[in-house]
Backbone bond lengths (Angstrom), bond angles and torsions (degrees), N, CA, C in turn:
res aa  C-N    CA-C-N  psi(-1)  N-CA   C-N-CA  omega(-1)  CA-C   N-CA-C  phi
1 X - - - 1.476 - - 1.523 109.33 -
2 X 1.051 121.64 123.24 1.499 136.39 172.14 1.232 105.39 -39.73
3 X 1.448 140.17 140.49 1.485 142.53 153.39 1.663 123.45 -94.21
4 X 1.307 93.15 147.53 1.748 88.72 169.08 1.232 131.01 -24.66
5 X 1.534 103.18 -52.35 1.414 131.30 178.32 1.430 113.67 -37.99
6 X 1.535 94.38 -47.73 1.782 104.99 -170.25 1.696 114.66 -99.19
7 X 0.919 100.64 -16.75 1.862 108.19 160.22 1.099 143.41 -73.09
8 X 1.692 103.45 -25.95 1.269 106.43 -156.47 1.347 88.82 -114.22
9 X 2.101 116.78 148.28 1.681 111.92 148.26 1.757 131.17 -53.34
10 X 0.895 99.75 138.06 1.612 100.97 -168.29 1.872 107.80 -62.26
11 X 0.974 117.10 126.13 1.371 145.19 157.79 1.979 99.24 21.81
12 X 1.515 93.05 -75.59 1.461 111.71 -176.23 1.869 107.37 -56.46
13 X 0.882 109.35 -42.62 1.983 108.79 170.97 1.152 114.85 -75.56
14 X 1.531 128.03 -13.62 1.272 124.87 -174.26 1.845 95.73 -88.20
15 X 1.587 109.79 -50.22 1.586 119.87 -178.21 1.594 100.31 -57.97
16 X 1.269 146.05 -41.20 1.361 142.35 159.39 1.419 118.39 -53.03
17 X 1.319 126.02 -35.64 1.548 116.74 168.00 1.317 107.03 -103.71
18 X 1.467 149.13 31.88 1.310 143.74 124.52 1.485 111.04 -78.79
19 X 1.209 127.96 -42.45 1.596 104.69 -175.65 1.342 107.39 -74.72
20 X 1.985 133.42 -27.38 1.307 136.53 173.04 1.671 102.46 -53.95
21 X 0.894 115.83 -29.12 1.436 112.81 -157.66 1.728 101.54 -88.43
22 X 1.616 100.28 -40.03 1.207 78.53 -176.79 1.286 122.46 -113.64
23 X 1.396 103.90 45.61 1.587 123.95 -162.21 1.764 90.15 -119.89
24 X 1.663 99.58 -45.68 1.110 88.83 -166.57 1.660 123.43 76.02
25 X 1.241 117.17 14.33 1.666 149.80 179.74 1.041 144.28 171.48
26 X 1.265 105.43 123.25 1.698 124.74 -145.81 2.038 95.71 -48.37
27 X 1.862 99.36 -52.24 1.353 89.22 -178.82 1.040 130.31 -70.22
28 X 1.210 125.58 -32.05 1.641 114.71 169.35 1.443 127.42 -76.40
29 X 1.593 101.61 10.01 1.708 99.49 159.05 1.502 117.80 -108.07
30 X 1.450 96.59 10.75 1.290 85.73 162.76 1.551 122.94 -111.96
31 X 1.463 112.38 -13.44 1.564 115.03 141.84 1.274 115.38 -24.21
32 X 1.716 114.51 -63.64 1.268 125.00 -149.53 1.785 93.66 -66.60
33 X 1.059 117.40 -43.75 1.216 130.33 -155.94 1.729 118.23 -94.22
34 X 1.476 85.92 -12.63 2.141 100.24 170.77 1.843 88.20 59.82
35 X 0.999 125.62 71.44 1.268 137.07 161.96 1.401 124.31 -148.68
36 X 1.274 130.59 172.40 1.402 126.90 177.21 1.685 108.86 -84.83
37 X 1.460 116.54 140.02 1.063 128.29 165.59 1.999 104.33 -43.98
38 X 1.183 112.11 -58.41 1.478 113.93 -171.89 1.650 104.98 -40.79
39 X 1.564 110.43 -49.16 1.233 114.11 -175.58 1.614 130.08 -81.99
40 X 1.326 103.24 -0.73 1.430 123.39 159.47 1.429 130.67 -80.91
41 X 1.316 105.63 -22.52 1.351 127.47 -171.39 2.135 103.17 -103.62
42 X 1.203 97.12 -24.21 1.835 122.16 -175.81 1.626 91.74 -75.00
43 X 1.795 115.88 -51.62 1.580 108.65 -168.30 1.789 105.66 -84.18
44 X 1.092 103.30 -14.73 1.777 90.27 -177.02 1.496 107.90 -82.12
45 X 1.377 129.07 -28.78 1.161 129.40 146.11 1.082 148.89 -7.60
46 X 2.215 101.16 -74.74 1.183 103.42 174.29 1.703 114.18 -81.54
47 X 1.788 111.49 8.21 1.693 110.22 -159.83 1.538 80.27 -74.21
48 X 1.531 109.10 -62.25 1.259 138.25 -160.96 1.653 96.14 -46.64
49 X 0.955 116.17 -65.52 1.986 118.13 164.06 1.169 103.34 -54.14
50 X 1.256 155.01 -17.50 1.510 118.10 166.50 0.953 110.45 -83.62
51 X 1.604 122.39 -37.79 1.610 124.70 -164.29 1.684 85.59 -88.66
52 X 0.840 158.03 -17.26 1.788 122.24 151.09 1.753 81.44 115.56
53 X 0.950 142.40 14.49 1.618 135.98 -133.20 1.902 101.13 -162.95
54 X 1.607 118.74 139.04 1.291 141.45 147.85 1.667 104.29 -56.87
55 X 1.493 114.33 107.58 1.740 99.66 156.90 1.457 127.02 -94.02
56 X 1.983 95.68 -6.47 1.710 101.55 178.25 1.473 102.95 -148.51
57 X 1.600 96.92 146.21 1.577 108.95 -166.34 2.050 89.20 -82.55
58 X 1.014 132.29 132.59 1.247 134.72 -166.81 1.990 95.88 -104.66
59 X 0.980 120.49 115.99 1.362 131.99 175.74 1.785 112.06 -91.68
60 X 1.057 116.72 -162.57 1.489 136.80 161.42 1.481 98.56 -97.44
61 X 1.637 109.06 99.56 1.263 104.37 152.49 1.555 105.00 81.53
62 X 1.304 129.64 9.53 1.265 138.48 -167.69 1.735 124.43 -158.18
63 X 1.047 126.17 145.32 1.561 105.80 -177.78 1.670 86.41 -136.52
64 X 1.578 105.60 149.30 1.599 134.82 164.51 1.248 119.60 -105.15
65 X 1.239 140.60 160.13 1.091 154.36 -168.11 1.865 90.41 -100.18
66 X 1.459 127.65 151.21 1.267 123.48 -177.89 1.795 82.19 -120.40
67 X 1.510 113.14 142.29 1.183 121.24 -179.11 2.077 116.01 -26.07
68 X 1.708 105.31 -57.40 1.160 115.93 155.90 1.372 112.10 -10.72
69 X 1.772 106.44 -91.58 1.063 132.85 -159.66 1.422 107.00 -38.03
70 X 1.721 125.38 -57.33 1.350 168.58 161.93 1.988 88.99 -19.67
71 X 1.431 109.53 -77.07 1.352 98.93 -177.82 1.637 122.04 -62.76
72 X 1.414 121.62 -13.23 1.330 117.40 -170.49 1.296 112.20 -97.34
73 X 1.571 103.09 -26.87 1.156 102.69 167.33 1.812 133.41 -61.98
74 X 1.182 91.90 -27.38 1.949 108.43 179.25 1.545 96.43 -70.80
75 X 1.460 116.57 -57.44 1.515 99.79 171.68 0.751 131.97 -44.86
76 X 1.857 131.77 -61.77 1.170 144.75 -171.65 1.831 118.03 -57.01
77 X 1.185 115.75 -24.08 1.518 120.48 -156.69 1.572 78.84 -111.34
78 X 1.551 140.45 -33.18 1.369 108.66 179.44 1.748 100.54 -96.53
79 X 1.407 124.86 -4.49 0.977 89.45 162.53 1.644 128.93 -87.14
80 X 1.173 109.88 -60.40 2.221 102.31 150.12 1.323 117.91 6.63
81 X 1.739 99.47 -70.06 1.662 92.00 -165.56 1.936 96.72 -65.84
82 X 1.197 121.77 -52.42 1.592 125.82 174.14 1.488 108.33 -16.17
83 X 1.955 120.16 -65.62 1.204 130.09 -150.21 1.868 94.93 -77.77
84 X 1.446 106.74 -32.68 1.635 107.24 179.77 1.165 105.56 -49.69
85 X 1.501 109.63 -64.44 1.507 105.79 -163.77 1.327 147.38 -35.51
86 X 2.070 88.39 -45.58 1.234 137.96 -159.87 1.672 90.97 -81.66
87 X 1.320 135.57 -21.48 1.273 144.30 -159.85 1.690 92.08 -99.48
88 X 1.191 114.24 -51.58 1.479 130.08 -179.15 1.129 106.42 -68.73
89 X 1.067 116.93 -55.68 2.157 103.02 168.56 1.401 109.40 -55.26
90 X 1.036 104.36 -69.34 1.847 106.17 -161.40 2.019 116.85 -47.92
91 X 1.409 92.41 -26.64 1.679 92.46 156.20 1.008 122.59 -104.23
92 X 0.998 134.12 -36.29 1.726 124.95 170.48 1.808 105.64 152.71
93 X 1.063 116.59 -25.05 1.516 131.50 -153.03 1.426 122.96 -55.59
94 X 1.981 87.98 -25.47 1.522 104.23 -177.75 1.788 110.87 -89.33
95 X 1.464 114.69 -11.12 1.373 106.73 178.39 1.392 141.86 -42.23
96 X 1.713 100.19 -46.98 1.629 132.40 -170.96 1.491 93.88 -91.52
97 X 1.274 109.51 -39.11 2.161 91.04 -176.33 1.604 109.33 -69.04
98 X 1.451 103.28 -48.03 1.475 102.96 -177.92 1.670 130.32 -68.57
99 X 1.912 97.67 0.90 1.863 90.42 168.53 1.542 114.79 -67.37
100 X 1.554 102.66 -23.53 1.720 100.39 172.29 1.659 144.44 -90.11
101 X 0.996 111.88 91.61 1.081 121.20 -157.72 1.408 137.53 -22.78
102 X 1.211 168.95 -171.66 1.508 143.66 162.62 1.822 100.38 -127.20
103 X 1.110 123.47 111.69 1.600 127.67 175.60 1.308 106.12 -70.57
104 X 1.306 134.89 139.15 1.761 131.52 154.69 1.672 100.90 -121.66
105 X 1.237 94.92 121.41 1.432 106.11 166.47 1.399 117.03 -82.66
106 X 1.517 114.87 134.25 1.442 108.49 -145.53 1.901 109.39 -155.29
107 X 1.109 146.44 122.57 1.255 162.80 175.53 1.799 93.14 -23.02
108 X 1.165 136.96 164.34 1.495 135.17 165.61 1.763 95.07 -86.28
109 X 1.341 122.66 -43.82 1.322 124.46 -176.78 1.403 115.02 -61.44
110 X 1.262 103.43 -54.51 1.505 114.08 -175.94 2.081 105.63 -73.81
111 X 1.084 126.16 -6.37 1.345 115.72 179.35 1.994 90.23 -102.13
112 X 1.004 126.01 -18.09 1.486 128.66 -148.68 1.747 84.59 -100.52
113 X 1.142 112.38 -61.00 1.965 97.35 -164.11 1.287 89.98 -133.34
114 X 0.912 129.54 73.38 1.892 170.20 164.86 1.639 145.10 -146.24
115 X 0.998 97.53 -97.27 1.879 123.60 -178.89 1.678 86.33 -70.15
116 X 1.844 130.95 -76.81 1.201 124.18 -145.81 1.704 105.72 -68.31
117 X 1.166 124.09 -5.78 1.803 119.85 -177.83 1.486 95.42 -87.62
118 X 1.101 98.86 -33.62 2.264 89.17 -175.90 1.710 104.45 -82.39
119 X 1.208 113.14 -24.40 1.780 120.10 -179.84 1.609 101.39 -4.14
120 X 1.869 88.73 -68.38 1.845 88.85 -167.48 0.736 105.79 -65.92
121 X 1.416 155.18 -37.94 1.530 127.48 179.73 1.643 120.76 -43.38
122 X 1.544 102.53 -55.42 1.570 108.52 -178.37 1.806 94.20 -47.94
123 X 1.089 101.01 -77.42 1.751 90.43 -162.76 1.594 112.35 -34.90
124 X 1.483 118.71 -53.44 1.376 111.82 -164.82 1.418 108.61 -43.14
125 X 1.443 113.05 -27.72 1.551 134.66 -165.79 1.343 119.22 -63.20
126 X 1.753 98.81 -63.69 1.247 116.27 167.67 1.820 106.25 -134.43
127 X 1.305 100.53 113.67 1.015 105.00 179.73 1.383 144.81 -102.05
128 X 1.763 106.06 -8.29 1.506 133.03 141.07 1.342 130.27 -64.22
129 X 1.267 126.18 -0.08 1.665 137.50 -173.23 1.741 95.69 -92.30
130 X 1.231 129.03 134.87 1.293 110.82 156.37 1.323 102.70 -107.60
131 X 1.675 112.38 -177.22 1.233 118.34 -159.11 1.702 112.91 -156.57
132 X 1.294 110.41 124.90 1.457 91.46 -159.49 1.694 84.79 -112.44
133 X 1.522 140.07 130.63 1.625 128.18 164.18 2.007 97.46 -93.08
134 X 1.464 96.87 135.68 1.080 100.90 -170.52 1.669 102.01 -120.33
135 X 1.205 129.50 108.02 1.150 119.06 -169.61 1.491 120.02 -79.86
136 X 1.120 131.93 134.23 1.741 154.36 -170.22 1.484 108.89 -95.07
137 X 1.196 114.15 141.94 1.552 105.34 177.15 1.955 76.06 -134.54
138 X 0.950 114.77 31.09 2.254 102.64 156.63 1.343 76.00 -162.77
139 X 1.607 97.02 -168.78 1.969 142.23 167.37 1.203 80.61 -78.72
140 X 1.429 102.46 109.56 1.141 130.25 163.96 1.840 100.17 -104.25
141 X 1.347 114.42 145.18 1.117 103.61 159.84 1.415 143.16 -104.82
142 X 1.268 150.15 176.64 1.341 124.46 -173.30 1.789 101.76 -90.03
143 X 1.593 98.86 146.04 1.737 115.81 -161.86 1.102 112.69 80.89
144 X 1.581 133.01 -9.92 1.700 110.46 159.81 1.631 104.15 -77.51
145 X 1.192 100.88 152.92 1.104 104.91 -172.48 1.307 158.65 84.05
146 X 1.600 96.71 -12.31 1.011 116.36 -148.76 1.817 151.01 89.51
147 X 2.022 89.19 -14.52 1.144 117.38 -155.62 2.126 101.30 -85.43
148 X 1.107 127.96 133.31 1.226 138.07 173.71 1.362 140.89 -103.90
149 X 1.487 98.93 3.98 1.514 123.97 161.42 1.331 111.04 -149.12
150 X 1.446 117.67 165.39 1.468 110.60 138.70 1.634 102.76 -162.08
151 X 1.140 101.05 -157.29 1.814 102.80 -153.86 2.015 82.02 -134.15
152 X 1.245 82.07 118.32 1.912 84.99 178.85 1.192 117.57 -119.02
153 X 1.430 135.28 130.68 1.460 115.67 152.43 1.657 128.83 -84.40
154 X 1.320 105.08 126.56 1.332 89.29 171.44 1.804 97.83 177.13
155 X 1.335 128.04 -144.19 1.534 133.00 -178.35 0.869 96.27 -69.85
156 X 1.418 137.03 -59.97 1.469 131.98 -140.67 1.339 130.90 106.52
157 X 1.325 107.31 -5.52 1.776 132.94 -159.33 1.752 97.53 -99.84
158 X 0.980 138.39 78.22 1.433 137.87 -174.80 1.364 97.14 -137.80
159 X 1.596 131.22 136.16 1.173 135.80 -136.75 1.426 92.22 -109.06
160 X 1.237 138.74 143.36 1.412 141.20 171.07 1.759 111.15 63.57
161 X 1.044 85.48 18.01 2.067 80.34 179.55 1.776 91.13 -125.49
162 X 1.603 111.32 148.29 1.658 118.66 142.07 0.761 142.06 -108.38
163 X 1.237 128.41 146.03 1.545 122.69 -135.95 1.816 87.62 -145.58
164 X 1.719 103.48 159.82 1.311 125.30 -176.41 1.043 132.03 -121.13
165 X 1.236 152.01 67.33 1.409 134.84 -131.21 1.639 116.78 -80.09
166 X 1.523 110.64 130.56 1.605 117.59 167.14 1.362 140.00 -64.34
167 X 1.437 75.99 -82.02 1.737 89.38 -178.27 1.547 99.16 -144.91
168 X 1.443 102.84 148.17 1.561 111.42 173.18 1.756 107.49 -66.66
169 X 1.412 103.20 161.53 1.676 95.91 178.06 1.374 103.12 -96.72
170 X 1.570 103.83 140.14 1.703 111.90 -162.71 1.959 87.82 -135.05
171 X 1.246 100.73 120.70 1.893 87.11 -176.24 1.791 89.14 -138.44
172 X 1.728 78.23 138.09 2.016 93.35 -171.80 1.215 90.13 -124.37
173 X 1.351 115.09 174.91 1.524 148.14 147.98 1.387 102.20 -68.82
174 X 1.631 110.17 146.83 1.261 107.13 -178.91 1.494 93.83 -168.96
175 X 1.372 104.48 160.32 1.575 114.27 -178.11 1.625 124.97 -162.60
176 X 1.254 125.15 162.56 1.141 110.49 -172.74 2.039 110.54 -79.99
177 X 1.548 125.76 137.50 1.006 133.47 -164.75 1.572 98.38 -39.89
178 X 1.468 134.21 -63.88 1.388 127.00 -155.99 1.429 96.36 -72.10
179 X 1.366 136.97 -24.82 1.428 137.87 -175.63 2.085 97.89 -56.12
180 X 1.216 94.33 -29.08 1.790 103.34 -145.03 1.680 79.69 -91.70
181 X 1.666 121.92 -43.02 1.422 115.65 -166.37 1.605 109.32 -61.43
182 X 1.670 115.72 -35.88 1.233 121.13 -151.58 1.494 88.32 -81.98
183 X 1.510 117.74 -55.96 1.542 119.85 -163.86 1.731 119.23 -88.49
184 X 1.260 110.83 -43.28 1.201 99.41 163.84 1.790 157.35 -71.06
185 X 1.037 131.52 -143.15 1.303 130.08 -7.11 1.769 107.76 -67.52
186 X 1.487 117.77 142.02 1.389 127.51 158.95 1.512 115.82 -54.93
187 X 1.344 122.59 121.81 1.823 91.85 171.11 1.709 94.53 -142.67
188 X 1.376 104.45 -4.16 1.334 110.04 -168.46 1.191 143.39 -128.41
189 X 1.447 176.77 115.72 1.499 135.28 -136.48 1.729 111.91 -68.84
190 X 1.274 110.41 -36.70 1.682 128.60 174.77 1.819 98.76 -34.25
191 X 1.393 93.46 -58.11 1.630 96.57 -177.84 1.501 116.33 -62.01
192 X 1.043 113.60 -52.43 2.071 130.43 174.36 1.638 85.38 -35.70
193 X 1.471 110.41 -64.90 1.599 122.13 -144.05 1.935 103.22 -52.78
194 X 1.484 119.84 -18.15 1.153 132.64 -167.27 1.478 110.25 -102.88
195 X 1.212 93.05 7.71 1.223 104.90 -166.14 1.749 127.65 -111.72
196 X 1.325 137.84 118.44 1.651 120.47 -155.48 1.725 93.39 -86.31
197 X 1.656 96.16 128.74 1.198 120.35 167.57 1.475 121.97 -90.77
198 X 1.722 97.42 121.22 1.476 97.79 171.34 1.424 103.17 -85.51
199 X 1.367 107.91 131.93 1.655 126.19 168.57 1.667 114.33 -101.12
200 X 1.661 105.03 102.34 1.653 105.88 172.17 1.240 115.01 -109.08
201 X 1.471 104.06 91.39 1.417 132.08 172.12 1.688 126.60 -77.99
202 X 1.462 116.87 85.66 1.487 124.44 -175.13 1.406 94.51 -65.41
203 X 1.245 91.96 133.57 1.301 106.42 158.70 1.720 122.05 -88.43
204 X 0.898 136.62 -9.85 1.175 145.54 -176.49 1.654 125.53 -107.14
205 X 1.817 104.98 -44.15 1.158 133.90 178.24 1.311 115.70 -89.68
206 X 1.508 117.32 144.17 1.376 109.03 168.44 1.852 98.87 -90.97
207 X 1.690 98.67 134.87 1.593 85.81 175.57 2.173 79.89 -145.72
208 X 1.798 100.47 173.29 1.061 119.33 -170.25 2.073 113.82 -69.53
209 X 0.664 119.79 107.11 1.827 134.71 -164.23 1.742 99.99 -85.95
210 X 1.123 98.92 132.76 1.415 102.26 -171.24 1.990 106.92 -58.92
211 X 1.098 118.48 -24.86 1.265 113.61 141.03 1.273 117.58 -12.60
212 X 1.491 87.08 -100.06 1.707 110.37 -175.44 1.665 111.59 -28.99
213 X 1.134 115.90 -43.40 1.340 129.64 -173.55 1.956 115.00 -64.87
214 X 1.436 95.96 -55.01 1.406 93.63 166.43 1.110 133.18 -44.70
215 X 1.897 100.41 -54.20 1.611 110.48 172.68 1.626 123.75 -53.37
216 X 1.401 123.87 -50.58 0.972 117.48 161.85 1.463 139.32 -26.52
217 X 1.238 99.30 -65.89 1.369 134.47 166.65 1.625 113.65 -50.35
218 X 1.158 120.23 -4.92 1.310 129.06 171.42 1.664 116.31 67.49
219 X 1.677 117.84 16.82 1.246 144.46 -171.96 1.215 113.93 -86.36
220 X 1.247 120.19 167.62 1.535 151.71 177.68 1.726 113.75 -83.05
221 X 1.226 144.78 85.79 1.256 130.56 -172.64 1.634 106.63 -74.29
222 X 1.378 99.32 134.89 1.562 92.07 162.38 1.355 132.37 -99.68
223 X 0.988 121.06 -174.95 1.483 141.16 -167.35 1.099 96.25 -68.08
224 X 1.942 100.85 160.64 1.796 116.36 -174.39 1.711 101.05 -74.68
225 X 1.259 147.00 -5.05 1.221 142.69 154.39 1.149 119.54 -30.26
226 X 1.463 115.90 149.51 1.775 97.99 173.28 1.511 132.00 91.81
227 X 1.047 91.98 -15.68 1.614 95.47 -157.46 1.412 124.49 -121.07
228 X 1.601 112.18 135.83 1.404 105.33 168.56 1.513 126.57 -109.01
229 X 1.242 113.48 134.47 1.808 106.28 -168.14 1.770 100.01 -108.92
230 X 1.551 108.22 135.64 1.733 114.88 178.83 1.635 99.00 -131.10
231 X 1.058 110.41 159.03 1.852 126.33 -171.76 1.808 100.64 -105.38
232 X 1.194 106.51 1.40 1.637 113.91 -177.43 1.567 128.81 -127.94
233 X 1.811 119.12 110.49 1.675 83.78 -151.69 1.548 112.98 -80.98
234 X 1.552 116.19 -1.58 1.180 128.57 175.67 1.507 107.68 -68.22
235 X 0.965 127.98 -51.07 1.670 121.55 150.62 1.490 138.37 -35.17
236 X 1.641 87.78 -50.74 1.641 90.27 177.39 2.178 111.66 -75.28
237 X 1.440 100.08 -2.95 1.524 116.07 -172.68 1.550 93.25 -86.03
238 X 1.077 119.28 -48.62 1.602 112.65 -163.93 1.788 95.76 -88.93
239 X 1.040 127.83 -59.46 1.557 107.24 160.49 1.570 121.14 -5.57
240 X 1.353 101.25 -69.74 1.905 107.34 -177.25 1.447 97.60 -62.04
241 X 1.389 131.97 -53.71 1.433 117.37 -169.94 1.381 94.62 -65.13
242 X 1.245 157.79 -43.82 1.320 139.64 175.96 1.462 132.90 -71.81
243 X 2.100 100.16 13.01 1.521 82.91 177.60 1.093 128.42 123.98
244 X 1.358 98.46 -43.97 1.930 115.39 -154.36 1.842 87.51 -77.95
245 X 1.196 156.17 -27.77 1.020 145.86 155.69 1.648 122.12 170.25
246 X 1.179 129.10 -119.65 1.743 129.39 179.52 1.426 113.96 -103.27
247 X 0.956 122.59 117.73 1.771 117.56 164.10 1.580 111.86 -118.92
248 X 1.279 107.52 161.18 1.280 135.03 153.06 1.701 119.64 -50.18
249 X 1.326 114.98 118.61 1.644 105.62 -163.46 2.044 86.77 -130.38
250 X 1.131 110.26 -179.05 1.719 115.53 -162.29 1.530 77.62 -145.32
251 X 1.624 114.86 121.61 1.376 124.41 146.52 1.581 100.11 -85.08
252 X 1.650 101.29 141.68 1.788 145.15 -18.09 1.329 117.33 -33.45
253 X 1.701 118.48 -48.61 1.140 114.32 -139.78 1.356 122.87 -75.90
254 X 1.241 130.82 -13.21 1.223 150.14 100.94 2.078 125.44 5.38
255 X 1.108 100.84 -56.27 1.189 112.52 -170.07 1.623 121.89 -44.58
256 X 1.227 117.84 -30.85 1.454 118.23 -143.16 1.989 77.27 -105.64
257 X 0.996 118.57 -48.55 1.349 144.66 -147.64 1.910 88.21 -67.06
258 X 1.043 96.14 -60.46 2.012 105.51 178.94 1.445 90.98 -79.29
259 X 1.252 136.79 8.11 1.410 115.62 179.89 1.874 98.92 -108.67
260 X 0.979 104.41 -20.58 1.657 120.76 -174.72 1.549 120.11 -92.23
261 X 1.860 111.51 -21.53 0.927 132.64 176.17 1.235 128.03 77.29
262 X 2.302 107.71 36.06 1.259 109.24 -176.52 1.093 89.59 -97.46
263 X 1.678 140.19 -17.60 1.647 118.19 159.77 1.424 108.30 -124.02
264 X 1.300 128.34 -151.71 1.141 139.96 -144.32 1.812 109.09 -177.37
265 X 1.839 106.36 113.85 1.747 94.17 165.35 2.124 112.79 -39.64
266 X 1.037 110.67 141.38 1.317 118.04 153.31 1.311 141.78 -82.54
267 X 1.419 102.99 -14.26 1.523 124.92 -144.10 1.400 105.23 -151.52
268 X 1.613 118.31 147.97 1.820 92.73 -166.28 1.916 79.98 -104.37
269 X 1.404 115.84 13.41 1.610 101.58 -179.84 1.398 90.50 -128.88
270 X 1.709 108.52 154.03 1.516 130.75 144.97 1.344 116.19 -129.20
271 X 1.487 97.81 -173.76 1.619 106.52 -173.27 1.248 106.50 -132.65
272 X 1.620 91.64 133.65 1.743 107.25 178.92 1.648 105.23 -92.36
273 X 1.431 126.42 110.32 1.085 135.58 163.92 1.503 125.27 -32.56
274 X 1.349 113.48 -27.76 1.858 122.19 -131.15 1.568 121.94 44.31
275 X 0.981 117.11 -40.73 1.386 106.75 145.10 1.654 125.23 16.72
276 X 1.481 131.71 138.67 1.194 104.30 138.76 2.145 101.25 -166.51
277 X 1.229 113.36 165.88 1.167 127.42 -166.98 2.049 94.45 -73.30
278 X 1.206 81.56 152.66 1.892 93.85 -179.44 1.138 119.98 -166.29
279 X 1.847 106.81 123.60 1.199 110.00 -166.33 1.940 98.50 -74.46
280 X 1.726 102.67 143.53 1.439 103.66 -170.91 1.365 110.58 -108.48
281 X 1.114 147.08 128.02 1.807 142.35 143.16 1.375 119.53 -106.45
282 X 1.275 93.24 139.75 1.515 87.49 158.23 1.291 148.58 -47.47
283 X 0.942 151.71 122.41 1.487 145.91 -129.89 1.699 110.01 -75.10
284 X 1.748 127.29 96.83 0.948 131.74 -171.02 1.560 119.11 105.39
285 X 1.199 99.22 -5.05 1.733 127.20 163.58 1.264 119.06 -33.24
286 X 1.141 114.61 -49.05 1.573 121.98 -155.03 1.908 96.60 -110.78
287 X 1.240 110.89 19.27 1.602 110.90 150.67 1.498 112.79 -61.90
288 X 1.220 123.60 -76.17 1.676 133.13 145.37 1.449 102.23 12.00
289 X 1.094 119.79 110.93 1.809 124.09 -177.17 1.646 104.32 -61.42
290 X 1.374 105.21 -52.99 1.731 106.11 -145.76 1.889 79.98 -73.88
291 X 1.053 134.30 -61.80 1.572 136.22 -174.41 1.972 109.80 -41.71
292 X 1.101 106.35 -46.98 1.295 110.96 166.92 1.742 124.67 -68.15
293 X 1.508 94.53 -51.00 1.807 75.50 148.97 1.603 140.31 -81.18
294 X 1.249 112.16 -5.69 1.281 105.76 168.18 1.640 118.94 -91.86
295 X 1.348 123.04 -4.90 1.361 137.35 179.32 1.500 92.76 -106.35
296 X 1.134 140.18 -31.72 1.977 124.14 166.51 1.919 96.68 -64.16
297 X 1.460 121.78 -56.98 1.327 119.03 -169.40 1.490 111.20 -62.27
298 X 1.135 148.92 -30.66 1.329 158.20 123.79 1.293 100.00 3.27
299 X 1.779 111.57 -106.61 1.230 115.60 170.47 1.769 140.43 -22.90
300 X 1.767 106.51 -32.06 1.198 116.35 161.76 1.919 123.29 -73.51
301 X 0.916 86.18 -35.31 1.980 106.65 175.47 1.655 92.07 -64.51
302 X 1.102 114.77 -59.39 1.406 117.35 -174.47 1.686 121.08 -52.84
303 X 1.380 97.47 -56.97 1.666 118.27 -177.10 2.114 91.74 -52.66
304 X 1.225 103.20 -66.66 1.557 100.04 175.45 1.192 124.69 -32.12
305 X 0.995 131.10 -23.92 1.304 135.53 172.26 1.466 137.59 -109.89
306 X 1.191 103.90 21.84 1.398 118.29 -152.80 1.858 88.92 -102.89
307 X 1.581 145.37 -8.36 0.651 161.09 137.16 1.809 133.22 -36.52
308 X 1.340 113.82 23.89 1.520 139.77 -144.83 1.887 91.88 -74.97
């Protein structure tokens, strides 16, 4: 029978393709890692040559995760942060970091049918870390507030902060199932156009406007008829599950909700922004054990799902 021993990449190639992975660049995992870029790029190589297998789609100037990569990575980054912990309890080290709590500044939508359904996992995980979710209504940055993470959409380009990337922004039409039985099927803008639009208009945030959405979409916008406009997208979310008509929904946050069958795509198209959500710290932030494992487990929750 084969052993661990003989199955598995050794320790040091696995710690080189968790910070690549969740760096998403060869050089800034080797910052992370106080090593040479050459030799970061030398171990994904031979990982990628032992396992017979691509772990990253290599772009211009950019690297992807290859589905592969995508599942090993969810293992590898929750198990790491797991073996840290477990290293940090059993000597003592983790006692004094973890009396302080870790804040994430966080969307009301995106902490509500997102972040709070996985909660128990994190705790079962680490269960000495506390955790405060602090909900944001703008870009908040990390240290106002008190706050020591948060989850942003936007480029990624924010000066003195590091950031992680999630998920690309993917924004659909969506509605509650009996909304979709009575009025649909949607297949067309003619059909949308008959249709009452919830409008979730931030006031603070730039986010995608059902506008925006049409145009993309190479569509017809309709008229102010019809329509209901809310300043909250957790509002304008329970609206559609109640009925009142079509909104604009944000994969993940979205996800669990059409997976449970309190809404439903509307539309057999959406629009990818380029866009995408990113976990943020302050620059050197995630030295701090308990913050660094809860920003690797993040990224692993995330990577898991990236499979839509």
């Amino acid at each position: 029978m084969q052993t661990l021993r003989g199955s598995l990449p050794s320790l040091n190639a696995l710690a080189v393709f968790e910070a690549s992975a969740r760096r998403l660049s060869f050089s800034r995992a080797a910052e992370d890692l106080a090593i040479t870029q050459s030799a970061v790029s030398h171990g994904i190589r031979q990982l990628e040559a032992s396992l017979g297998l691509d772990l990253f789609i290599r772009h211009h100037r950019r690297l992807e995760l290859s589905p592969e990569g995508e599942r090993l990575y969810a293992a590898v980054a929750t198990s790491l942060s797991a073996i840290a912990q477990a290293v940090d309890d059993i000597t003592g080290r983790s006692l004094a970091a973890a009396q302080r709590e870790i804040v994430i500044g966080v969307s009301t939508s995106m902490a509500a049918h997102w972040l709070l359904p996985r909660f128990a996992v994190f705790r079962a995980a680490f269960p000495v870390v506390p955790l405060r979710i602090q909900t944001i209504d703008r870009d908040a940055d990390p240290g106002e507030d008190g706050i020591d993470v948060v989850i942003r959409l936007g480029d990624g380009k924010w000066p003195d902060h590091d950031t992680i990337p999630l998920w690309e922004e993917h924004v659909h039409a969506v509605a509650g199932p009996a909304y979709l039985a009575e009025h649909g099927p949607l297949r067309d803008a003619a059909d949308l156009h008959r249709c009452q639009l919830i409008h979730y208009e931030d006031p603070l945030r730039r986010r995608a406007t059902w506008s925006e959405w049409f145009a993309a979409l190479g569509l017809p916008a309709p008229g102010p008829a019809r329509s209901l406009r809310v300043t909250d997208h957790t509002v304008a979310l329970q609206a559609a599950m109640d009925g009142q008509g079509v909104t604009l929904g944000w994969r993940p946050i979205i996800d669990d909700l059409i997976r449970t069958g309190r809404l439903a795509d509307a539309f057999p198209r959406h629009f990818a922004t380029g866009r995408h959500f990113y976990i943020v710290t302050a620059r050197g932030a995630t030295l701090r054990k308990p913050l660094s494992l809860f920003c690797d487990w993040l990224a692993a929750q995330a990577a898991a799902m990236k499979g839509w």
